[in-house]
N, C-alpha and C positions, 0 to 999 in steps of 0.2 A: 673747082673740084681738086685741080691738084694742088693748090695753098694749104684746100683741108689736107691733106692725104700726106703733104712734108709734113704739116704740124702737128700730125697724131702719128709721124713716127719721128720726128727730130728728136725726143729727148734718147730714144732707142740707138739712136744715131749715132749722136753725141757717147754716148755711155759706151757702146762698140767699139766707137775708137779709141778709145784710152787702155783698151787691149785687156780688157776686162772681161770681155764674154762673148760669143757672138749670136747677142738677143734675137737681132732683125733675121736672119737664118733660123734659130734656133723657132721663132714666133710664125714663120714662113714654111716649116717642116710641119710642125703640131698642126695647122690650118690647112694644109694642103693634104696631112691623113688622118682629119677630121678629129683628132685631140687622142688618137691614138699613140701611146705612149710607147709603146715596145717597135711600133714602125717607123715614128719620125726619129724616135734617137737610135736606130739603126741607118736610117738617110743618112741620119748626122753624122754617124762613128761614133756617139757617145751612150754613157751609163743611161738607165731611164729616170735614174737619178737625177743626175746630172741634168737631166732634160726639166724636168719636174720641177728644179731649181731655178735653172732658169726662166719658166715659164711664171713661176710665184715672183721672180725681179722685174719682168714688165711688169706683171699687176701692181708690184710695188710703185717701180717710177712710170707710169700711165696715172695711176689712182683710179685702174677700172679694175671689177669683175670679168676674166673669163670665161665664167661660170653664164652670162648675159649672153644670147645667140645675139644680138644687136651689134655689141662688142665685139665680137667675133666677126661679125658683118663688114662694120667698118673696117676693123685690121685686114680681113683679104680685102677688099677695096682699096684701101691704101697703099694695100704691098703690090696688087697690081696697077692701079694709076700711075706709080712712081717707077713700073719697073721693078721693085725688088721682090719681085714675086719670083723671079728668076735664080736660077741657083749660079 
């Protein structure tokens, strides 16, 4: 379980640290208040913009739908297996 849970968020991972964004947070806020947009980019400190943005760059580098409650499923399962569920 946790092999899945690095390997559906490594490319998130990877992409974070090159100081580009901070996906794995940014993907961990939206999930935690349920894809509401005005509350997680308030957790965050950021625009809901901004948020919005981010949240279309996982789908981009995942090659999934957020729009998919599965998707969604697995991403909180994987941010808490791994731990990064945590702020």
């Amino acid at each position: 379980v946790r092999a899945f849970a690095d390997g559906l968020l490594r490319a998130l991972r990877e992409h974070d640290a090159t100081g580009r964004g901070d996906l794995v947070a940014s993907l961990r806020a939206w999930l935690s208040r349920h894809g509401q947009w005005d509350a997680a980019a308030a957790d965050l400190g950021v625009h809901r913009h901004t948020l919005r943005y981010r949240m279309r760059r996982v789908e981009e580098i995942l090659g999934r739908s957020l729009d998919d409650p599965d998707v969604r499923m697995e991403l909180w399962l994987a941010l808490k297996t791994t731990g990064a569920e945590q702020p």
